[in-house]
VOGU-3710 file (C-alpha; in Angstrom, 3 decimals, decimal comma):
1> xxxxxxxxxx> -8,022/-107,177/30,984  -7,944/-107,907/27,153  -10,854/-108,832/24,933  -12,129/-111,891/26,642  -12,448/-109,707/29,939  -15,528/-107,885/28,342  -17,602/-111,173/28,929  -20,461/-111,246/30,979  -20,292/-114,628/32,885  -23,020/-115,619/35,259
11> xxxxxxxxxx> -22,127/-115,841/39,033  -21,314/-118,592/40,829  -25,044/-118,853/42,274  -26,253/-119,207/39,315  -23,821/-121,070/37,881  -24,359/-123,548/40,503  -28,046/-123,410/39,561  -27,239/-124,663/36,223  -25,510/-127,155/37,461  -27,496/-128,673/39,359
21> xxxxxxxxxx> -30,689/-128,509/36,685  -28,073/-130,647/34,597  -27,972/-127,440/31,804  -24,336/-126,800/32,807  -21,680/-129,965/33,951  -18,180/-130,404/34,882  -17,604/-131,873/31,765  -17,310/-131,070/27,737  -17,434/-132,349/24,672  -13,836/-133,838/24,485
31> xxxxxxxxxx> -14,988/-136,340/27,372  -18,114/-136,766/25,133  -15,718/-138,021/22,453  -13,915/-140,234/24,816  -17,136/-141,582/25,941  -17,980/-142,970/22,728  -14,758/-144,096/21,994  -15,108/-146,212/24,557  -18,731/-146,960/24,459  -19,128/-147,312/20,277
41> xxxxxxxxxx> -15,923/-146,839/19,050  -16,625/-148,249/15,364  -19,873/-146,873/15,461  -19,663/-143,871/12,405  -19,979/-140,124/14,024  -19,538/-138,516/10,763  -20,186/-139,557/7,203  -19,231/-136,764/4,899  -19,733/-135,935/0,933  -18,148/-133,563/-1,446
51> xxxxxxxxxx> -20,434/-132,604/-4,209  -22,289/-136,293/-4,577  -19,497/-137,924/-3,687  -18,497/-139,906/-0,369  -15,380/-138,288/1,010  -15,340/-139,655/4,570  -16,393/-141,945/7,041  -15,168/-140,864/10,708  -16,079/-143,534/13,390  -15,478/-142,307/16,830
61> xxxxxxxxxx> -12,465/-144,037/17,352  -10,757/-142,346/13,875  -12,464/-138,720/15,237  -10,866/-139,239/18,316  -7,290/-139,833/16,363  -8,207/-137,014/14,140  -8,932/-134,251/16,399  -5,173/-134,914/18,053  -3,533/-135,167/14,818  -5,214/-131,672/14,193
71> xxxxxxxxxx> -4,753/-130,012/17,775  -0,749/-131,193/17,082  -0,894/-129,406/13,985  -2,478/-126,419/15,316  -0,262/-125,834/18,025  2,779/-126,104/15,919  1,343/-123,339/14,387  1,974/-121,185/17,394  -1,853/-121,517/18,309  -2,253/-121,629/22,225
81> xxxxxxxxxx> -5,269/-120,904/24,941  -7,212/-118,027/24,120  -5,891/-117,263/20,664  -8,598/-117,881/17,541  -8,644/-120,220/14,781  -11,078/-118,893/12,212  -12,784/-121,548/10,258  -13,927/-119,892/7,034  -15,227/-123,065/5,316  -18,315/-125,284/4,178
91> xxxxxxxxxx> -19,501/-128,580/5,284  -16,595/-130,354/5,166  -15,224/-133,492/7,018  -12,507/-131,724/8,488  -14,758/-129,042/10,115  -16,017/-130,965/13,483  -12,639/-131,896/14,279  -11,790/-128,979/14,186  -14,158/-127,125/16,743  -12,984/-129,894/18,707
101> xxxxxxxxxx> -9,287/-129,990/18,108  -9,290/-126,068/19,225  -10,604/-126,744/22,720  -8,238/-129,553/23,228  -5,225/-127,307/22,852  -7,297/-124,265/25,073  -8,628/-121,980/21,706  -11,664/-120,450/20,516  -13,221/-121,517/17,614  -14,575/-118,537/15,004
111> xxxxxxxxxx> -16,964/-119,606/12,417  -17,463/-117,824/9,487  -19,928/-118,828/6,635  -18,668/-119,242/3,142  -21,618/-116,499/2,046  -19,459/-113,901/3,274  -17,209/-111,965/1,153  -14,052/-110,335/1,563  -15,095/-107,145/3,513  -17,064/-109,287/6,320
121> xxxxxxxxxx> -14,329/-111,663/6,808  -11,526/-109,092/6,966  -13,710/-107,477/9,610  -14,007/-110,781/11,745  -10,306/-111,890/10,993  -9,607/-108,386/12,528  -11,484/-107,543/15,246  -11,249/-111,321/16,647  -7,010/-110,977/16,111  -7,377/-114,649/14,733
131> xxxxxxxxxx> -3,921/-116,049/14,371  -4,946/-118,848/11,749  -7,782/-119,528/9,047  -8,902/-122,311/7,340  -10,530/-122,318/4,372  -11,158/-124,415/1,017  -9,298/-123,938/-2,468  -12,635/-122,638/-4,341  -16,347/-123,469/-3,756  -17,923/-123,630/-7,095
141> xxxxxxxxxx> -16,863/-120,856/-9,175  -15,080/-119,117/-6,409  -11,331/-119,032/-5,339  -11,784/-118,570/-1,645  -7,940/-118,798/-1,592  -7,761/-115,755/-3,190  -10,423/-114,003/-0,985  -8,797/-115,118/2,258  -5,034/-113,452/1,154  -7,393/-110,619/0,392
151> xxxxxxxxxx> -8,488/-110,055/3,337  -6,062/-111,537/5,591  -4,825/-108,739/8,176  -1,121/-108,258/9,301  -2,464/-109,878/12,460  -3,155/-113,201/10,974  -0,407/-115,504/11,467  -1,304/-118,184/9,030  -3,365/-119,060/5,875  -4,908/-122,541/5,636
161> xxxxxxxxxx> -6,612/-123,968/2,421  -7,559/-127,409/2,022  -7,165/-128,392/-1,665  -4,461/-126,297/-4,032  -2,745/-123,971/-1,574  -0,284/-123,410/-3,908  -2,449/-121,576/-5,797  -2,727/-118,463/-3,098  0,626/-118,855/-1,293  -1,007/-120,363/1,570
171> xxxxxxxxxx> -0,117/-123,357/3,687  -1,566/-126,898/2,400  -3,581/-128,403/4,792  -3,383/-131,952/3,815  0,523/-131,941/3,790  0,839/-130,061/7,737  -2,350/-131,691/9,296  -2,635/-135,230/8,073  0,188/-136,094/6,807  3,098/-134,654/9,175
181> xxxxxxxxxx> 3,102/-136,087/12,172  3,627/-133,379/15,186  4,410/-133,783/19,144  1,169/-134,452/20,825  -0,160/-131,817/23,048  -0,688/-131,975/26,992  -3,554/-132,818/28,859  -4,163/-129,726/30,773  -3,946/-127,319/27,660  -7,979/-128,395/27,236
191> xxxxxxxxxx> -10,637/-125,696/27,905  -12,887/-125,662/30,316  -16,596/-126,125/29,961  -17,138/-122,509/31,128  -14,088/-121,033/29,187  -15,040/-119,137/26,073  -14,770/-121,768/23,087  -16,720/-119,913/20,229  -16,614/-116,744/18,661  -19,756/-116,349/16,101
201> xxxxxxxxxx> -20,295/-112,672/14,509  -23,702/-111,838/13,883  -24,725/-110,799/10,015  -24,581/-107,171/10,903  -27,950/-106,082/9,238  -29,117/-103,611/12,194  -25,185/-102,547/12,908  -21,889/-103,227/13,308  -21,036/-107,038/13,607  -21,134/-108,209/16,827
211> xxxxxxxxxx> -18,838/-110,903/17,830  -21,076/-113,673/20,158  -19,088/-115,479/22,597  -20,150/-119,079/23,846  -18,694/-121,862/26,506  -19,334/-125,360/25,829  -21,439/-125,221/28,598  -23,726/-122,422/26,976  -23,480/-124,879/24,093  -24,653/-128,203/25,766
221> xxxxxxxxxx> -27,764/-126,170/27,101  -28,133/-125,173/23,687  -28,058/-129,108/22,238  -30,434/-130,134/25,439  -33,186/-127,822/24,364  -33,654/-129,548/21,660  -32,141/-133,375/21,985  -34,247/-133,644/25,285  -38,120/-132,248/23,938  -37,096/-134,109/20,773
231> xxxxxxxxxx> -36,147/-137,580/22,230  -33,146/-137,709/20,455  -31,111/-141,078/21,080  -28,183/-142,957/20,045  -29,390/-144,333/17,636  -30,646/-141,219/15,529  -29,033/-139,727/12,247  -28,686/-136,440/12,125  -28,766/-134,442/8,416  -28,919/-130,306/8,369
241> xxxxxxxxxx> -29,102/-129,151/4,837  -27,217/-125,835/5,979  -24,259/-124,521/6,851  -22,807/-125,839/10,076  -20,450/-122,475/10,985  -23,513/-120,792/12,123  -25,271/-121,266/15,530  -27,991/-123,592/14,495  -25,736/-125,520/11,894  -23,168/-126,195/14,312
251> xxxxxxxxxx> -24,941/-126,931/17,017  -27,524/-129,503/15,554  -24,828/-131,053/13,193  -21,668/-131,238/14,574  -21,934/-130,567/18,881  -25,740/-132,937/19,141  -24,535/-135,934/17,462  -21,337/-135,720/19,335  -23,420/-135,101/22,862  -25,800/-138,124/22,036
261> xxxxxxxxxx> -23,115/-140,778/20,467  -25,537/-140,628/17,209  -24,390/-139,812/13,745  -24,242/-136,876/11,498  -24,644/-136,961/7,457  -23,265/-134,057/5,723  -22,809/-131,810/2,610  -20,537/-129,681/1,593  -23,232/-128,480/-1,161  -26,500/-127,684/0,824
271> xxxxxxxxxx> -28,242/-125,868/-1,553  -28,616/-129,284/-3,095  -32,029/-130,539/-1,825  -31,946/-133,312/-3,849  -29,312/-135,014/-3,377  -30,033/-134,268/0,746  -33,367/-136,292/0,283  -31,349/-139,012/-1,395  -29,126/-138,927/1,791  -32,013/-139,104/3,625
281> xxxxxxxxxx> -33,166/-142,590/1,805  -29,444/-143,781/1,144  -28,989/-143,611/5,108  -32,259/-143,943/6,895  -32,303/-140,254/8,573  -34,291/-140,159/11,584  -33,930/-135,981/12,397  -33,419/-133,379/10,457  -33,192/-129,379/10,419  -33,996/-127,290/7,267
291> xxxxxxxxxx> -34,983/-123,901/7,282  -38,672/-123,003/5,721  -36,927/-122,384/2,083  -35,402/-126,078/1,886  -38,664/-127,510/3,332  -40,151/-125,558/0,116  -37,673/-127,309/-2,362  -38,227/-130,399/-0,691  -41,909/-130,639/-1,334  -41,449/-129,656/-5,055
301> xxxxxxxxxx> -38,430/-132,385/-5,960  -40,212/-135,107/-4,063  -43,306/-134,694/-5,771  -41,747/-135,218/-8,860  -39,952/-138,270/-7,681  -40,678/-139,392/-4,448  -38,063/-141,460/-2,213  -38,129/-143,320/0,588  -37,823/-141,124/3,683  -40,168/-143,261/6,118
311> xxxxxxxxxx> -37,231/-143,353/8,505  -37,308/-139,424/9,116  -39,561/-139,419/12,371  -39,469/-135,327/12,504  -38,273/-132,281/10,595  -37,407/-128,995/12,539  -37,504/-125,383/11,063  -36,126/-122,213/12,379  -33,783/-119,442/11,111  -37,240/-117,809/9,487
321> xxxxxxxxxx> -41,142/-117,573/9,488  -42,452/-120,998/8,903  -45,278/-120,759/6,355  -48,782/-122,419/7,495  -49,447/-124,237/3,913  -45,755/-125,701/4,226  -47,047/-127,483/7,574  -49,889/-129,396/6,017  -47,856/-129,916/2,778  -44,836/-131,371/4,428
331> xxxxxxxxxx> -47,763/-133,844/6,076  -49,509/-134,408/2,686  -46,419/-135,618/0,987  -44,065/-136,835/3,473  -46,724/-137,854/6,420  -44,116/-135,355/8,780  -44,838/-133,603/11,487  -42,679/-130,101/11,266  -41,179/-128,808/14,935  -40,906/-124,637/14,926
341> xxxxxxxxxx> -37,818/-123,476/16,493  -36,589/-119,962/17,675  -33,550/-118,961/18,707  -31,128/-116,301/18,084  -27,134/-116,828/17,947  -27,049/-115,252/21,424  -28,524/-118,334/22,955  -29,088/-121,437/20,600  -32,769/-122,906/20,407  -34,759/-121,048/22,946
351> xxxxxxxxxx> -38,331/-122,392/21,914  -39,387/-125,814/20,254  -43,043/-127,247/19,571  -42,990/-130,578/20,501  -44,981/-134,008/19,995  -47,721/-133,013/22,374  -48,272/-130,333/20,882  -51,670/-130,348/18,440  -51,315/-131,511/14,354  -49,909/-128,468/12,295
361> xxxxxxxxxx> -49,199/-126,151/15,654  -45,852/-125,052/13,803  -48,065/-122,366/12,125  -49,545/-120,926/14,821  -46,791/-121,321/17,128  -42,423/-120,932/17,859  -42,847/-123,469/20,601  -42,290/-123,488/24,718  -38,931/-122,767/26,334  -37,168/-125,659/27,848
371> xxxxxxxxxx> -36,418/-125,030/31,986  -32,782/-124,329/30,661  -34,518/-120,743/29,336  -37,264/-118,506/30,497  -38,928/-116,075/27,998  -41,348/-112,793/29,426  -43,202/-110,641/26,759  -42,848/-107,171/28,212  -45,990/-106,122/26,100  -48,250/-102,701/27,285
381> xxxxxxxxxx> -51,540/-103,926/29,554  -54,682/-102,826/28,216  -54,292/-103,191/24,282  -55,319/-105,690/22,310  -55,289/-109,361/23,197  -53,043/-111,242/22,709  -50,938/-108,458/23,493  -47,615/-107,993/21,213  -44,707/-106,810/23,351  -40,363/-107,023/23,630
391> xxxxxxxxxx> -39,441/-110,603/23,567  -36,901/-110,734/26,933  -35,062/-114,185/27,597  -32,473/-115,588/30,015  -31,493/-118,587/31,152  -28,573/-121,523/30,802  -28,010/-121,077/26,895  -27,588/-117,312/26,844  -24,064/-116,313/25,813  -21,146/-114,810/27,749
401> xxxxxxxxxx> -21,576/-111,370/25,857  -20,067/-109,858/23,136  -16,556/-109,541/22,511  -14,683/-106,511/23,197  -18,328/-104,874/23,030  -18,990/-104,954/26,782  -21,588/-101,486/26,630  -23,591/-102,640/23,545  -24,309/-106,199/25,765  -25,039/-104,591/28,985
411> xxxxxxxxxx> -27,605/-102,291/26,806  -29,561/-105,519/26,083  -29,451/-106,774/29,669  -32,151/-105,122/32,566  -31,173/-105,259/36,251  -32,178/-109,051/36,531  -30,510/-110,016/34,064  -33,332/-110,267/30,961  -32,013/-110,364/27,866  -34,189/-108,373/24,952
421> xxxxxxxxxx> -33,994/-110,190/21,686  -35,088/-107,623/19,380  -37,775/-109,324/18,733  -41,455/-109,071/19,365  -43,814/-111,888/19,961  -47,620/-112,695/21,422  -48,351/-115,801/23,620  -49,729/-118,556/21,630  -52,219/-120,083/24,009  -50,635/-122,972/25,263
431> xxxxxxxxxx> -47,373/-121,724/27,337  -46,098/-121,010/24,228  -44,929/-117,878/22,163  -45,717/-116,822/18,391  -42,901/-114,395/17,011  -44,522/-111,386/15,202  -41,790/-109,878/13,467  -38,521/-107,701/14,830  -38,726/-104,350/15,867  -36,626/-102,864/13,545
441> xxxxxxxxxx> -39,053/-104,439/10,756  -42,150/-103,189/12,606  -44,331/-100,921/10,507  -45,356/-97,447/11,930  -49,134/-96,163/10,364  -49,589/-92,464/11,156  -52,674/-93,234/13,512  -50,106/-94,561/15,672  -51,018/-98,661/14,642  -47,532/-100,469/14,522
451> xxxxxxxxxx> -48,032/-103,834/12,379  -45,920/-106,897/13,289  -44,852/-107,776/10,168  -44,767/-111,763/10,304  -48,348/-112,176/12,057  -49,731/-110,556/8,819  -47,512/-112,613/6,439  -48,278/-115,994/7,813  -52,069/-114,749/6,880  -51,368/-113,549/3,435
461> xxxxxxxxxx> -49,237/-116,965/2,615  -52,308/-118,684/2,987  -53,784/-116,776/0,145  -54,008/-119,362/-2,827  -52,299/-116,799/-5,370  -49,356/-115,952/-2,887  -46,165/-118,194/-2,838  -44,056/-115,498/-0,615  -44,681/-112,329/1,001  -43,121/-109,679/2,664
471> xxxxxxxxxx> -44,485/-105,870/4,543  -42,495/-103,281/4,106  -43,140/-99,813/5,430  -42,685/-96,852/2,652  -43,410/-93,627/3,588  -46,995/-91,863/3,731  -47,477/-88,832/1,472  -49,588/-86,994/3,735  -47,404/-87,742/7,040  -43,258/-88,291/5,684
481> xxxxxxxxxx> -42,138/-89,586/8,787  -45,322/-91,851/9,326  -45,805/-95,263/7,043  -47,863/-97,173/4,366  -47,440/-100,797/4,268  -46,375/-102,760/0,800  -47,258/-106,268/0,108  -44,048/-107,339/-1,936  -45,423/-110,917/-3,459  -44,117/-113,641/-5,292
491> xxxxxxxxxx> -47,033/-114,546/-6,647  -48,057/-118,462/-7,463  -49,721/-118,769/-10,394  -52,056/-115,632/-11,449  -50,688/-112,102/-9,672  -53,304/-111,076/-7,378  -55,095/-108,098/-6,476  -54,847/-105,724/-3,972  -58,507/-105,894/-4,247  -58,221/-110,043/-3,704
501> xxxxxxxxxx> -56,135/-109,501/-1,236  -58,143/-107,024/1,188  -60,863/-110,120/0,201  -58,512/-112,413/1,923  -57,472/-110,261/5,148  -61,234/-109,616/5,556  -62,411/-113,455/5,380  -59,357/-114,410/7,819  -61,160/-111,630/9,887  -57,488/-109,307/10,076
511> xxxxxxxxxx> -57,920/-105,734/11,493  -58,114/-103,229/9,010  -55,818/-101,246/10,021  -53,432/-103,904/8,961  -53,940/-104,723/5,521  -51,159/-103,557/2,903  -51,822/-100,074/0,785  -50,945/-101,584/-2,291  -49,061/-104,628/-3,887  -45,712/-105,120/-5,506
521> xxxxxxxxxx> -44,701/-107,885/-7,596  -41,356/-109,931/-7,650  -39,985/-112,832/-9,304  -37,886/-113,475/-6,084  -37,452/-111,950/-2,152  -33,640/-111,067/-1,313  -32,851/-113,354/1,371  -29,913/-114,411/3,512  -27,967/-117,302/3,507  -30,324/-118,496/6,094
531> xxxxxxxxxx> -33,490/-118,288/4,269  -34,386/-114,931/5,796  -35,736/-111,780/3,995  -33,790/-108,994/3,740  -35,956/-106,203/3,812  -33,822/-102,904/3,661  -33,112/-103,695/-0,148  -37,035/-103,758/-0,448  -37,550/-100,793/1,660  -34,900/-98,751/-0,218
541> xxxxxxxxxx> -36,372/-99,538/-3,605  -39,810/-98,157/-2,043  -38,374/-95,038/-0,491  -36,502/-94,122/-4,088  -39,695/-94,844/-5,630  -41,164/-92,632/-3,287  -38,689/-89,751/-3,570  -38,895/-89,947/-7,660  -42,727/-89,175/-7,444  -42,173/-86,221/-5,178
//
């Protein structure tokens, strides 16, 4: 059966469903390409920069020439229909041709984000059996190079670094993918738009890394939830200041511009906030995608010298809790509204706020599904209102499974086929959900009370004294295996209480029961390379704390 016949594919009823609600379609992303190329062929689908420098301007027409020339290379290489390519690289111009280059010559495309070190991408390169990676000479300081003939496994047929290849005994991408000239591959060696295409490995924070397997039609649902609520057109610009090899990077900068004939403006450094809003000037953005720690940055650079970013009609957040006072500041200074997304790399955007929604409902709310995805909050009847409960989705943008880890899918799935997330979350009031926190993350008092730990944060943040926040359980002296709850604060300005803040929780009119036992101080929260808290380093420094006193 092999790896790729662990999937869990949807039947042919419900495939057919899709299909006829116009989530799934005969077609995929290559005829997407050869639409434009017909329809706009000098209009520009990519314009690229390395460090502040332009490096590339890809109209459709040259993309079109470009993924060949790259699908030629690759299957010189040996590559063929179901084997990997692993693209272990940062926003670079070569990157969307080369998602699209694999499924013209029938492979799947692994992603892996430069934040990852040698352990994590030995484990992908190995459990995937990737037969080639591509990667860049050094980013900054680092000689990724290196780190990929560190971890390459006997398995891995070939090393690819774009800049000095030399320099790690790999082979140069410049000299075997644009500059030789290979024989052109045949028509029928292109996926299908239910085939798997993408391989994306999940961080691994609650487990073992689990390897997430999309089509492109899983994918085009994906880009629909949020292209269609959004109004997305033609004639938009697209800018994500984040990496594009994970779901929401990808799918928002290189597979939505691609689906709507627009244009995409990328970075290879997107930590860089300013230069992105000088992108966003230079080029008259219309849409962008930043997670709630860029939207931060943002406010604080353009403040101290504004540009011109009238063209940007929204900005959409995701990847992490949105924070209520960056709402109204993200209106005060750049007179935006900001969209709340959620989503999980097991389905692409699942939720979106949208225009109808009321001024500022980002902080009260992750948005509405799209008819491509239902949610159901399995929550207990007869607590509180709103009741919390196990977020459970399904629908047209929910992944094929996860690879070679048929059981641990299955485990997620209940006899019709709901999918549970992980997370927990409360309806918001309109049709709407509000996530409350993961249930890993959840917060166990010895009365019983569990405490979502983002509903509580997103009060706290408002707090004038309070910049960032996390809750983290640490256990309760007079019950071990029960919990307290820690306020870990970056604080803005003067520290503040734990006095001040009980003041706070009290005037917002939040349960007792859920205000923090005491406050910790830091100058900075661990946190992802999407923005999110990590809060087992917290929770460990609490629990050694803990046993030290004992």
């Amino acid at each position: 059966m092999g790896l790729w016949g662990t999937l869990v594919t949807p039947g042919r009823e419900q495939a057919d469903a899709y299909r006829t609600a116009g989530w799934w379609r005969d077609e995929t992303f290559l005829d997407d390409l050869l639409a434009a190329v017909r329809l706009r062929p000098e209009h520009p689908a990519i314009i690229a920069y390395e460090g502040r420098d332009r490096a590339r301007t890809l109209t459709y027409a040259e993309l079109a020439d470009v993924v060949e020339r790259f699908a030629a290379a690759l299957a010189a290489l040996g590559v063929g229909r179901g084997d990997v390519v692993a693209l272990y690289m940062p926003n670079r111009w070569q990157l969307t041709p080369l998602f699209l280059a694999c499924h013209r010559i029938g492979a799947v495309t692994s992603p892996v984000m430069p934040a990852l070190d040698v352990r994590e991408l030995a484990y992908v390169l190995t459990e995937s059996g990737a037969k080639v990676c591509v990667t860049v000479d050094r980013i900054g300081e680092t000689d990724y190079g290196a780190r990929l003939a560190e971890a390459a496994p006997k398995t891995l047929a070939h090393r690819v670094v774009v800049g000095d290849a030399a320099a790690s005994g790999a082979l140069d991408f410049e000299e075997f993918f644009v500059r030789t000239d290979h024989p052109p591959v045949a028509q029928a060696a292109r996926l299908g738009p239910d085939d798997p295409s993408l391989l994306l490995y999940t961080s691994g924070t609650t487990g073992r890394m689990k390897g997430v397997v999309h089509s492109q039609n899983t994918l085009h649902a994906a880009v629909l939830a949020v292209s269609r609520p959004h109004r997305l057109t033609a004639g938009d610009i697209i800018s994500i200041p984040a990496f594009a090899t994970h779901m929401a990077g990808l799918t928002y900068a290189c597979y939505m511009p691609l689906l709507l004939h627009a244009t995409c403006v990328t970075q290879s450094d997107h930590l860089d906030v300013e230069f992105f809003l000088d992108l966003l000037a230079e080029h008259r953005v219309t849409w962008a995608y930043a997670a709630p720690a860029r939207l931060a940055e943002m406010l604080e650079i353009q403040r101290g010298q504004p540009r011109d970013t009238s063209a940007v009609v929204q900005v959409v957040s995701g990847s992490a809790p949105i924070q209520p006072r960056l709402i109204s500041e993200m209106r005060e200074v750049f007179d935006l509204p900001v969209r709340a997304l959620w989503g999980m790399t097991e389905n692409g955007a699942v939720t979106v706020t949208r225009d109808d929604d009321p001024e500022g409902w980002a902080a009260h709310s992750d948005g509405r599904a799209e008819p491509s995805m239902e949610v159901r909050i399995d929550a207990r009847p007869g607590g509180p209102e709103p009741a919390v409960g196990r977020l459970l989705v399904r629908g047209a943008s929910q992944c094929l499974g996860y690879l070679g880890q048929r059981e641990v899918y299955e485990a997620c799935l209940d006899a019709d086929g709901w999918f549970d997330t992980g997370d927990l979350a409360r309806d918001d009031g309109r049709g709407g959900i509000r996530i409350t926190g993961r249930r890993v993350d959840q917060i166990n008092r010895a009365n019983g009370q569990k405490i979502a730990t983002l509903e509580v944060e997103s009060v706290l943040t408002r707090h004038p004294n309070i910049r960032e926040v996390a809750l983290v359980g640490y256990p309760d002296p007079q019950l071990p295996r029960a919990e307290l709850v820690c306020a870990v604060v970056v604080a803005d300005g003067e520290p503040p209480t734990l006095e001040s803040v009980h003041a706070h929780l009290a005037a917002e009119k939040t349960a007792r029961v859920l205000w923090p036992d005491r406050v910790q101080f830091v100058w900075e929260l661990p946190k992802n390379s999407l923005g999110k808290v990590l809060r087992h380093p917290l929770r460990e420094r609490l629990e050694i704390e803990y046993a030290a006193r004992r």
